[in-house]
C-alpha positions as CSV (number, residue, x, y, z in Angstrom):
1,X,-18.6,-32.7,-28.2
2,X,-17.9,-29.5,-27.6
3,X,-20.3,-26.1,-28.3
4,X,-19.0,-22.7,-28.9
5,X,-22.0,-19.5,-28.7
6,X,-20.6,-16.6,-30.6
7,X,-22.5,-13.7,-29.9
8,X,-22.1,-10.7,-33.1
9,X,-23.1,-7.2,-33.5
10,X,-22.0,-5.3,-36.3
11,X,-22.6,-1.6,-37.8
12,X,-23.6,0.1,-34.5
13,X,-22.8,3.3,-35.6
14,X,-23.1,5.1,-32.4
15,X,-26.4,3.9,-31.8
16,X,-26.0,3.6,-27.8
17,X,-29.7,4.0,-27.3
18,X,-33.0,2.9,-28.6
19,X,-34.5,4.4,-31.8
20,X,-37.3,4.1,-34.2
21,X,-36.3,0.8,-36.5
22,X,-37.3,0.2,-40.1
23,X,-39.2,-3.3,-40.6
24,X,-40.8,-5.2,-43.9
25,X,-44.9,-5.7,-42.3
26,X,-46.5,-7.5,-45.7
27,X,-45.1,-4.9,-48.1
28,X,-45.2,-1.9,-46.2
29,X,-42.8,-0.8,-43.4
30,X,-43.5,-1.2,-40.1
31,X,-41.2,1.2,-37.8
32,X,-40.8,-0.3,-34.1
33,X,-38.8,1.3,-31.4
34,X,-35.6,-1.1,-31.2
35,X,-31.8,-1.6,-29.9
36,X,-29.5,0.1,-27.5
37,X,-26.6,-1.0,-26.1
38,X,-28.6,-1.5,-22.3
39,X,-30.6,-4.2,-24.0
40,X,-27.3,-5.5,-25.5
41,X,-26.2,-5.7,-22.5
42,X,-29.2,-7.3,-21.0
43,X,-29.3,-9.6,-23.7
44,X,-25.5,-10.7,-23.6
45,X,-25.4,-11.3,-20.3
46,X,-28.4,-13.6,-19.9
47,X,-26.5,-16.0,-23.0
48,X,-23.4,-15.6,-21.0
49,X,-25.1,-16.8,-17.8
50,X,-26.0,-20.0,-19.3
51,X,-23.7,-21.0,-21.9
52,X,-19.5,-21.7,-20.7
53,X,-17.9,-21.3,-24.4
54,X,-19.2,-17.3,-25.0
55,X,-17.5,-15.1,-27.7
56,X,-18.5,-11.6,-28.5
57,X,-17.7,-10.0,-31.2
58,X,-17.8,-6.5,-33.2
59,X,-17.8,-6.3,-36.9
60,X,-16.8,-2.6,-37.5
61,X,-18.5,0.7,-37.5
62,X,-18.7,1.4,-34.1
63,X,-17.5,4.7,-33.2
64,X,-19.1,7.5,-35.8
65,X,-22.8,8.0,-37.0
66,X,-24.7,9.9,-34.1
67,X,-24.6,13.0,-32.6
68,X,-22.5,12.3,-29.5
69,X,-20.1,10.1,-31.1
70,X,-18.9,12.7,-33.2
71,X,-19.1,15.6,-31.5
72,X,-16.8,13.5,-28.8
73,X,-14.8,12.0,-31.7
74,X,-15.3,8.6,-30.5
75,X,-14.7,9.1,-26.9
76,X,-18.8,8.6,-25.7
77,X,-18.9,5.3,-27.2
78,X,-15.4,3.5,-25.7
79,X,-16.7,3.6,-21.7
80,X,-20.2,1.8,-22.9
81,X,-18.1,-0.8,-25.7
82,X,-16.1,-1.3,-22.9
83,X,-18.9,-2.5,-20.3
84,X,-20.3,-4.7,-23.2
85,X,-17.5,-6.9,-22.5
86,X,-16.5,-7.8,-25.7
87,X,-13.7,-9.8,-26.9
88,X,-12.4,-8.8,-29.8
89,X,-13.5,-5.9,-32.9
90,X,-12.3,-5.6,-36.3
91,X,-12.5,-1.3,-37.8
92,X,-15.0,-0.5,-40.1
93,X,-14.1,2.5,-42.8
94,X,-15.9,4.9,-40.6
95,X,-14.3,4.0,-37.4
96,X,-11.0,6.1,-39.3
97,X,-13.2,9.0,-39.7
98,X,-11.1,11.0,-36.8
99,X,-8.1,10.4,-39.0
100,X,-5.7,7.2,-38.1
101,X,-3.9,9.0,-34.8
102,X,-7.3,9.7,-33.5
103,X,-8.4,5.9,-33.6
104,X,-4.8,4.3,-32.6
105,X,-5.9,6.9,-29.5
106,X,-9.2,5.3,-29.1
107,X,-7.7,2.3,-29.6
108,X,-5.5,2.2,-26.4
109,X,-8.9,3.4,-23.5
110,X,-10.7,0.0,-25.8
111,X,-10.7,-3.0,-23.0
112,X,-10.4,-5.7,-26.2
113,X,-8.5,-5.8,-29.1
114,X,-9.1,-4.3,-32.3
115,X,-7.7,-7.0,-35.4
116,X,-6.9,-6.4,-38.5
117,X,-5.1,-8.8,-41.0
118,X,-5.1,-6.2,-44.0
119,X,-4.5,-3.1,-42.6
120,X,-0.4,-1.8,-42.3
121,X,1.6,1.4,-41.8
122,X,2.8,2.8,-45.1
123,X,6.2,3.6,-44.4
124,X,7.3,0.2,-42.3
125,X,4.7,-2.5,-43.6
126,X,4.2,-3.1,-39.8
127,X,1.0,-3.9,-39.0
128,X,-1.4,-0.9,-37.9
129,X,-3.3,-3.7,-35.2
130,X,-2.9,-6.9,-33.9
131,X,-3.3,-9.2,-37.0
132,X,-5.2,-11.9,-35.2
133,X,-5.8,-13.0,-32.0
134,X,-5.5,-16.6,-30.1
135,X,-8.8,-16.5,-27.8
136,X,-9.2,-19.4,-25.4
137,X,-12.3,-20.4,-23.5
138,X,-13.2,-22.5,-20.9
139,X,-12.5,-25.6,-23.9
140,X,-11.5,-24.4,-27.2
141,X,-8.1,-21.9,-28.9
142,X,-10.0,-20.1,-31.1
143,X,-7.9,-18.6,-34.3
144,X,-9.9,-15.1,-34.8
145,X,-8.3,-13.3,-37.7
146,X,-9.7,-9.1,-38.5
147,X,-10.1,-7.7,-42.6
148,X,-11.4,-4.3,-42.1
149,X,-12.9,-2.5,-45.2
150,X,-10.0,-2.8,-47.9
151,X,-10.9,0.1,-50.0
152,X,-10.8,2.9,-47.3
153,X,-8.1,5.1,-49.4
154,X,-10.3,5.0,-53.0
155,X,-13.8,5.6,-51.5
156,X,-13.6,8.0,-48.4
157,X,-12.1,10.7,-47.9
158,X,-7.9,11.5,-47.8
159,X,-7.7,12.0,-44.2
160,X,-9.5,8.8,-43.3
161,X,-6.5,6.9,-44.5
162,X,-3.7,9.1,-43.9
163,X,-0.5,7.0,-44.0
164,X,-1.9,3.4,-43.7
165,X,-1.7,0.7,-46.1
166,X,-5.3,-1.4,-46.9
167,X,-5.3,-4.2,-48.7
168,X,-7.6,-7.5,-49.0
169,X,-5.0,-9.4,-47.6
170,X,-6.3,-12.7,-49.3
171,X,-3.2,-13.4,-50.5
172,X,-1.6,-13.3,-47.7
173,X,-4.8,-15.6,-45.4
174,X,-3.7,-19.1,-46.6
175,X,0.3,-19.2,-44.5
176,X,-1.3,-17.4,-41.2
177,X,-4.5,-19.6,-41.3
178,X,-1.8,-22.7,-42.2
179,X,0.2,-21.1,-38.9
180,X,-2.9,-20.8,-36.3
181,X,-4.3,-24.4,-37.3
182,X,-0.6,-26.0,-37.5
183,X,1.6,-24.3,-35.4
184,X,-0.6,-22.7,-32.6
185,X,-3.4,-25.6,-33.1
186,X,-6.9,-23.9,-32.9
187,X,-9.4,-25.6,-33.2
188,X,-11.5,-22.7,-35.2
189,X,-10.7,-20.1,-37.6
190,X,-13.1,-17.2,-37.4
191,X,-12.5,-13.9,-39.4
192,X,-14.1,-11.0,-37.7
193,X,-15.1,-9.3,-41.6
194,X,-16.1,-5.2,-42.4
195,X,-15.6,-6.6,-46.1
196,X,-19.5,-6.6,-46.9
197,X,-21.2,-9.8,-47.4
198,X,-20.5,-10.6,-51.0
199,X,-17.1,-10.0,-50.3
200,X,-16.8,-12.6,-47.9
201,X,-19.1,-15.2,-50.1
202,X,-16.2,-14.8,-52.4
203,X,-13.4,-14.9,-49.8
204,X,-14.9,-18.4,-48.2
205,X,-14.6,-19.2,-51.9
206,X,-11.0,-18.6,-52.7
207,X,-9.6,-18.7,-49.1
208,X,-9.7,-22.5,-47.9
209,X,-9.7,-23.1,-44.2
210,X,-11.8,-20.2,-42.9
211,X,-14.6,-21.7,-40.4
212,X,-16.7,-18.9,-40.0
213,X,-17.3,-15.5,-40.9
214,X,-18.4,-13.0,-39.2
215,X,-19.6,-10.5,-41.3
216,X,-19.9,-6.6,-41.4
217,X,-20.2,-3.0,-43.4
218,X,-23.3,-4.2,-45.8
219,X,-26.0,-3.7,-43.3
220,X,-27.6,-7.4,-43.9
221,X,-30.0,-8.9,-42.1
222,X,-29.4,-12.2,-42.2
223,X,-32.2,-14.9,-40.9
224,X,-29.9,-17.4,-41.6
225,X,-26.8,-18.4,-42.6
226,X,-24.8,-18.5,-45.7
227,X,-22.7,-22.2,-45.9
228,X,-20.1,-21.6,-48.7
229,X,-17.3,-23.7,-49.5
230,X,-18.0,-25.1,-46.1
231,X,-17.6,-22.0,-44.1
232,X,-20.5,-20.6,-41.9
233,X,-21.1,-17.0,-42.6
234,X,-23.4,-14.4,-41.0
235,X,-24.4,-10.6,-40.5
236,X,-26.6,-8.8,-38.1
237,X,-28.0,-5.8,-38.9
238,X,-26.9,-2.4,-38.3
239,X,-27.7,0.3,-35.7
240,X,-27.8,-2.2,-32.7
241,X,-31.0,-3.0,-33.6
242,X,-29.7,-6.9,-33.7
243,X,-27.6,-9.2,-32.3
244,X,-26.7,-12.7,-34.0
245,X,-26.3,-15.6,-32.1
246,X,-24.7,-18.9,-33.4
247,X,-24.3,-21.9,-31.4
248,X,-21.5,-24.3,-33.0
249,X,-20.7,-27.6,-32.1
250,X,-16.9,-29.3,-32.0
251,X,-16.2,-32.5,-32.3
252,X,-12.3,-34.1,-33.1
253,X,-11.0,-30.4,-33.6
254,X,-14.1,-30.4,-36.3
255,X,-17.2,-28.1,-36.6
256,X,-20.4,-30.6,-36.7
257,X,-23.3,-29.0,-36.6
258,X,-24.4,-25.3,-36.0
259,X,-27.7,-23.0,-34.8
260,X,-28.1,-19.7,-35.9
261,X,-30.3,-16.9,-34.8
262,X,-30.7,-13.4,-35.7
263,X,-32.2,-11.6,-32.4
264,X,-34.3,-8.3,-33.3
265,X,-34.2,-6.1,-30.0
266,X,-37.8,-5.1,-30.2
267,X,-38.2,-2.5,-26.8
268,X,-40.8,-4.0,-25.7
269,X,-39.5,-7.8,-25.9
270,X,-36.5,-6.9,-23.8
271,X,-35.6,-5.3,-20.8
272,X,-32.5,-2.8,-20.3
273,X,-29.8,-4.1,-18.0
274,X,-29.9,-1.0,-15.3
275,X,-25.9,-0.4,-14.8
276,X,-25.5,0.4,-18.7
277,X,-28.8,2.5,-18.7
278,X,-27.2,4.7,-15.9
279,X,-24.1,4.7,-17.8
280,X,-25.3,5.7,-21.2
281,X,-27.7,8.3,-19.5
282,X,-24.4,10.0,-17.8
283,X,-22.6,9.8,-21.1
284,X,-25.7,12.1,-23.2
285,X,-26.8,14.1,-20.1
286,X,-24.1,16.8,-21.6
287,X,-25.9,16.8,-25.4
288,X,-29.3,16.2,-24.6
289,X,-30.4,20.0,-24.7
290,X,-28.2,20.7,-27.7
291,X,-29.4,17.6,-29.8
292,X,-33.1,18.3,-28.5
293,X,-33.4,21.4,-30.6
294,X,-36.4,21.6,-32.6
295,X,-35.9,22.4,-36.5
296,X,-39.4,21.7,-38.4
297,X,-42.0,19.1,-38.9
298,X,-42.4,16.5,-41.5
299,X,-44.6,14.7,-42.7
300,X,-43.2,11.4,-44.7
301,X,-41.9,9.1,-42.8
302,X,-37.9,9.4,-43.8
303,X,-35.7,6.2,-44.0
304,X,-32.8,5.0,-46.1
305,X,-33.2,1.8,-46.5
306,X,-33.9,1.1,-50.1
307,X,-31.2,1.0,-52.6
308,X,-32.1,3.1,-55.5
309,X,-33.5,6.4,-53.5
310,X,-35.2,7.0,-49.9
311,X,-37.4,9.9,-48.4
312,X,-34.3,10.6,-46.3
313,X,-32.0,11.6,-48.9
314,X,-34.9,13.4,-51.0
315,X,-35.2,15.9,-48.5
316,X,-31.7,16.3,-48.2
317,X,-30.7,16.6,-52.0
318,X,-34.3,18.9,-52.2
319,X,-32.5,21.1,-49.5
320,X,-29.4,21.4,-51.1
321,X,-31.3,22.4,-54.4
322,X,-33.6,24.9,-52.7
323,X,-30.5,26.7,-51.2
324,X,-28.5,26.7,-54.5
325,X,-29.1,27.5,-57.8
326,X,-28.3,24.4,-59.8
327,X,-29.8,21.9,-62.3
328,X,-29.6,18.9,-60.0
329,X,-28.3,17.8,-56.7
330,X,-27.1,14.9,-55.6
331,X,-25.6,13.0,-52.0
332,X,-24.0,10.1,-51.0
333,X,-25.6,6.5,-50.7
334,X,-24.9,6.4,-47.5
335,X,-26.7,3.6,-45.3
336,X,-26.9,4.4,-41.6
337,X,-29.0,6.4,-40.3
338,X,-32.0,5.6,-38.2
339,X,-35.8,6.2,-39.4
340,X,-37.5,9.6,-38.3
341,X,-41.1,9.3,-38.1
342,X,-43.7,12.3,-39.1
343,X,-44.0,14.7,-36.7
344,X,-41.1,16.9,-35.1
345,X,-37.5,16.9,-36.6
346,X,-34.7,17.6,-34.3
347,X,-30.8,18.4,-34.2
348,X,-30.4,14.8,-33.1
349,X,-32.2,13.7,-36.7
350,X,-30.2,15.8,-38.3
351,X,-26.7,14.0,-37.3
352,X,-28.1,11.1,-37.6
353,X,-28.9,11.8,-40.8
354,X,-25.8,13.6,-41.5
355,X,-23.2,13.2,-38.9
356,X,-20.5,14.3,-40.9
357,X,-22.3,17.6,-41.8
358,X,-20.4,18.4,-45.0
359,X,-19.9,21.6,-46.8
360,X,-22.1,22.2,-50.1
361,X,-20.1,22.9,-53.6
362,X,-21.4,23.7,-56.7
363,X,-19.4,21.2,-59.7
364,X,-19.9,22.4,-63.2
365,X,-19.7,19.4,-65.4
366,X,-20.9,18.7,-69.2
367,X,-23.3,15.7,-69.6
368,X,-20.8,13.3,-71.1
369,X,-19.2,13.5,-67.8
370,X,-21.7,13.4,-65.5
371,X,-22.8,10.2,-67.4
372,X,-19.6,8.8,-67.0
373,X,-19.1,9.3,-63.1
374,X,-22.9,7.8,-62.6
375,X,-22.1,4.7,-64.9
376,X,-18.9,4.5,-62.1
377,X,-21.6,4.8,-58.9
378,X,-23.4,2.0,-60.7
379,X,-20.8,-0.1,-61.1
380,X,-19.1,0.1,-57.3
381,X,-22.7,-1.2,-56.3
382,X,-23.1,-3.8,-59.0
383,X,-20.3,-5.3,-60.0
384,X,-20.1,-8.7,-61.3
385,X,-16.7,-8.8,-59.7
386,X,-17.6,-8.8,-55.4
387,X,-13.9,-7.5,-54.7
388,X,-15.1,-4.4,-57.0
389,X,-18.4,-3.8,-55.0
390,X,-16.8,-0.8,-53.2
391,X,-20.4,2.1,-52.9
392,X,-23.0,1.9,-50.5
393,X,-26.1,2.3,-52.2
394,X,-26.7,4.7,-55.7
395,X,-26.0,8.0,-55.5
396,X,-28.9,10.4,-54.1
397,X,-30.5,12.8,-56.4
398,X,-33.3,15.5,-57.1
399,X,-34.2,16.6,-60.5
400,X,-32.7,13.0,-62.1
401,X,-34.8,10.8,-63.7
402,X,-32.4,7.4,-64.6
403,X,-33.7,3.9,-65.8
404,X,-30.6,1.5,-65.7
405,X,-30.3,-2.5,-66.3
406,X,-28.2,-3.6,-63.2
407,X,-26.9,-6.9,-64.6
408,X,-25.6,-4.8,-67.7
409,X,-21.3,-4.6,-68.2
410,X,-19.3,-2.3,-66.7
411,X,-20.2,1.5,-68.6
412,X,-23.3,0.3,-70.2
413,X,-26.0,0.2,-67.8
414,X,-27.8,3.7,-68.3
415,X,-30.2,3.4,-70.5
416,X,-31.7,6.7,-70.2
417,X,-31.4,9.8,-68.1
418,X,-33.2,13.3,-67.7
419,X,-32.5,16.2,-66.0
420,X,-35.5,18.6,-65.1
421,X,-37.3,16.7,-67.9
422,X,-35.5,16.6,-70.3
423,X,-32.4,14.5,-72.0
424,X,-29.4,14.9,-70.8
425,X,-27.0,16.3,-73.4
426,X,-23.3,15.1,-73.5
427,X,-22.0,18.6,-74.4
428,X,-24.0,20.7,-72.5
429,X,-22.6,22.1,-69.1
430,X,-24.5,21.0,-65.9
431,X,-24.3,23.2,-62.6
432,X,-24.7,20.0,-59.5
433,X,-25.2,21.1,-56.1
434,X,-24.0,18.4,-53.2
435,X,-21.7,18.4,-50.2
436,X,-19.1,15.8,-49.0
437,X,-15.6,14.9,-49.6
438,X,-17.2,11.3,-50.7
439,X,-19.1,12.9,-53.8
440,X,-17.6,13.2,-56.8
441,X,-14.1,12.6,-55.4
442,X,-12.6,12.6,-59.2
443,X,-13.8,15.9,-59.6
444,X,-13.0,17.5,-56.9
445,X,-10.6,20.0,-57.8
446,X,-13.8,21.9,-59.6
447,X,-15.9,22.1,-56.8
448,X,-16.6,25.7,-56.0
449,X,-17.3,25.4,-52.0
450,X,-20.5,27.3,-50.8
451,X,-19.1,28.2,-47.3
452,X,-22.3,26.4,-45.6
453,X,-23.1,23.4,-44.1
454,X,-25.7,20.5,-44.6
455,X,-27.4,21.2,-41.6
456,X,-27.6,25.0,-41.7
457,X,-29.3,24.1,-44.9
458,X,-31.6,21.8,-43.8
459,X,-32.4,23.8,-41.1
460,X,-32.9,26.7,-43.6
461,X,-35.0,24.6,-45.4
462,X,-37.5,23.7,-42.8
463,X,-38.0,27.1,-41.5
464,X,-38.6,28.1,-45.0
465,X,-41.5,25.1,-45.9
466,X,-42.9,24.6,-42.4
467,X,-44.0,20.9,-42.5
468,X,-42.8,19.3,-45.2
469,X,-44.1,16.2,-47.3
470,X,-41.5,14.2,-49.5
471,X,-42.6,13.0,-53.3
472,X,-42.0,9.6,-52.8
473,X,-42.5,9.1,-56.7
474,X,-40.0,7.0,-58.7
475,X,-36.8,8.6,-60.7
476,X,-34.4,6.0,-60.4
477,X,-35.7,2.8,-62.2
478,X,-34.5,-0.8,-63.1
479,X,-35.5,-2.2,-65.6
């Protein structure tokens, strides 16, 4: 018998240091300083120390979400991925958030190899990446295949996809996972997934031969497995906040048995390795005064990690509406972004928050179609269909109130919707402040652009309320 530790992290999004960390305590948050790539570190070298068969892994979304990493397009977080030692990373839809040449650049200073299966040039059909990789350890040729996000070109903006070619490649899985098993005789088939996890549920399902899946881009926290089809599949997180650990044992060119854990790095559990401390120090001494800026005080603590609306993206689509003058105002579902707890807001929030720090329109849109484009939000998030699930969480709002059935079909799910109190009307003509390519893409030749940014805004906003409070009352319900 022979035992394999695979070692994931997934969704970093730029998180090289610790941060305040949203936990369930009873039913209440709890918010625990957590993460950071020197406790990675610690963390992965301590496993490495005692296990011989160690693979480490990235699921995507590594390089875009903080501060530093985008003001440096990428470039703070390669040195740091680098010393993680890891051995292989599959892109996640915002690691193209430089534009295509940018991340083929990045690409080339990475010491592993970034894999993807489903991602080609559009003018040769060549592929973008390596496809897969052949890893060998100490005893075992492992067959590690990368599917990064597959609907980059309909659900971010043009330039992230530029001229690539994304597909879900699952037609294509069966003849090269036939090849590594036959012809190049792995003894495991691991995909290295930024699908989301009900994505992959339904790729174990159609896709025979897959062993495990390492999972990505859906942010879940999984305690334990998913077995499906008889594939092993996991997640870890997001924010390097966890790692996921799962011991596998081989016998006869057959996975036997398996051990999974998902590690939460609490601060004060685990120690930060010293050489990547000094190194991630060096790498923010540069934006440490600019990202330390003071811009107001709040009150509510501000997270995003419920699915229907969060204090995070109140305050943001409150700011948008306080600056504009417009019925109601909306934002993206977006899911990173790290908890900020009462007290002092700072530039540093603010990217995190917002890292792409979009410039506000105003759309002018009757009811009828503002209906319609919501009924499309629902339906990216709840489609019965998992290859169809292609939003993050529901759109953002202020001024909406919506009660929706989730499980309804496709264009029936809103069952009733006000704006400033009162019912929507299909004919009537709607002005909708928001910001980002992301938003209302179908519309977007009738946005009017406001020539400011989100964080001027926000910034504006503060200075003008002092310390602010969010109304953490319900508008969006399901029912």
């Amino acid at each position: 018998m022979t035992q394999l530790t695979i070692i994931q992290q997934n969704d970093t999004h730029g998180y090289i240091e610790s941060h305040e960390e949203f936990f369930w305590k009873g039913d209440a948050p709890e918010y625990r300083q957590a993460g950071g790539f020197a406790r990675i570190a610690r963390i992965v070298k301590e496993i490495r120390k005692n296990n011989s068969n160690v693979l480490f892994v990235d699921s995507g979304d590594f390089l875009h979400g903080t501060g530093p990493s985008v003001l440096t397009r990428g470039s703070t977080i390669v040195p740091l991925l680098n010393a993680l030692e890891i051995d292989a990373a599959v892109p996640g839809n915002w690691d193209f958030a430089y534009g295509s040449e940018r991340l083929l650049q990045l690409q080339q200073r990475l010491a592993f190899p970034m894999i993807a299966f489903n991602l080609k040039h559009k003018d040769n059909n060549s592929y973008v990446f390596k496809p897969y990789i052949i890893k060998e350890t100490d005893s075992l040729r492992l067959g590690i295949i990368g599917l990064t996000y597959p609907y980059v070109h309909e659900t971010m903006p043009p330039s992230f996809s530029g001229h690539l070619s994304f597909s879900l490649g699952t037609e294509d899985l069966p003849a090269v996972i036939q090849k590594l098993k036959k012809e190049e005789r792995v003894d495991l088939i691991i995909v290295v997934s930024h699908l989301g996890l009900p994505l992959d549920v339904k790729l174990a399902s159609q896709v025979p031969g897959i062993d495990i899946i390492l999972s990505g881009h859906s942010h879940d926290r999984l305690s334990q497995p998913i077995i499906h089809k008889g594939c092993i599949i996991i997640q870890s997180g997001a924010s390097g906040s966890f790692l996921g650990k799962l011991v596998v044992s081989i016998e006869q060119g057959k996975l036997t048995d398996y051990k999974h854990e998902l590690i939460p790095i609490y601060a004060d559990r685990y120690e930060e390795d010293a050489e990547m401390k000094f190194m991630i120090d060096e790498s923010l001494f540069p934006f440490r005064d600019q990202l330390s800026e003071a811009v107001g005080t709040i009150r509510t603590p501000l997270h995003r990690m419920t699915l229907q609306e969060a204090p995070m993206d109140r305050l943001i689509t409150d700011a948008y509406l306080a600056h504009m003058d417009a019925d109601v105002s909306f934002s993206h579902g977006w899911r990173y972004g790290a908890p900020v707890l009462p007290g002092i807001v700072t530039m540093n929030d603010l990217y995190n928050m917002i890292p792409t720090n979009p410039e506000l329109f105003i759309l002018e849109m009757d009811g009828a179609s503002l209906f319609s484009a919501l009924e499309r939000n629902l339906e990216q998030v709840f489609a019965a269909d998992p290859y169809q699930q292609k939003g993050g969480y529901i759109l953002r709002s202020s001024n909406l109130m919506m009660a929706y059935k989730p499980y309804n079909p496709q264009g029936h799910r809103i069952q009733h919707m006000e704006i400033k109190g009162k019912l929507v009307q299909g004919d009537r003509i709607y002005r909708i402040a928001g910001a980002g390519e992301q938003l209302f893409m179908k519309h977007s030749v009738s946005r009017k652009m406001q020539n400011v940014h989100a964080h001027d805004v926000l910034k504006e906003y503060f200075a003008r309320k002092g310390e602010i409070t969010i109304n953490d009352s319900p508008f969006i319900i399901s029912i």
